[in-house]
C-alpha positions in Angstrom: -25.7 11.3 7.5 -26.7 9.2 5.0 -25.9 9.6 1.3 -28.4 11.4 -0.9 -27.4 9.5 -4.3 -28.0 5.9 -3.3 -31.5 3.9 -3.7 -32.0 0.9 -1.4 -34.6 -1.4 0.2 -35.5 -0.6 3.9 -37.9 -1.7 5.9 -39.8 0.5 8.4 -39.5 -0.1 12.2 -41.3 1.0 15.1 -40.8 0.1 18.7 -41.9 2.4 21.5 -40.6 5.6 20.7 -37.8 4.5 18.1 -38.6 4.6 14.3 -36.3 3.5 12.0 -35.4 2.2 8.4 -33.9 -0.8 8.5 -31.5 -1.4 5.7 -32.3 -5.3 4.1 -28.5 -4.8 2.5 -26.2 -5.3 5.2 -23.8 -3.1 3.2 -26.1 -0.1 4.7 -26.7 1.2 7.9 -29.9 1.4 9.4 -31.4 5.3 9.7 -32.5 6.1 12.5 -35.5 8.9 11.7 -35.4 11.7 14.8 -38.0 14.6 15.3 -37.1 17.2 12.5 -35.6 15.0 10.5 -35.7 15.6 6.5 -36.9 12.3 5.1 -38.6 10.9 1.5 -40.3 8.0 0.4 -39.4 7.0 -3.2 -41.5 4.0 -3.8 -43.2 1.5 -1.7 -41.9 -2.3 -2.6 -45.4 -4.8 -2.8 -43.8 -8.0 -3.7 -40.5 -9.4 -4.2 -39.3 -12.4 -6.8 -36.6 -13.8 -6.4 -34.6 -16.5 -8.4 -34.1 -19.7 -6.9 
């Protein structure tokens, strides 16, 4: 179950039946979103900066 307190980046995956958020941090898991399931978007990232 994952933890209700923490914000992170994930990227939505489909592949035949399977959906899943897959976790850009490798310090998180990936969900794995089942029929039933309880789930919430938060935000939608657009674009990313990053430093270089």
């Amino acid at each position: 179950m994952a933890k209700l307190a923490e914000f992170t980046i994930k990227r939505y995956r489909r592949r035949n039946e399977r959906i899943w958020l897959q976790a850009e941090n490798k310090a998180f898991k990936d969900i794995e979103i089942v029929e039933g399931a309880d789930c919430q978007v938060w935000g939608v990232v657009a674009k990313s900066i990053r430093m270089l």
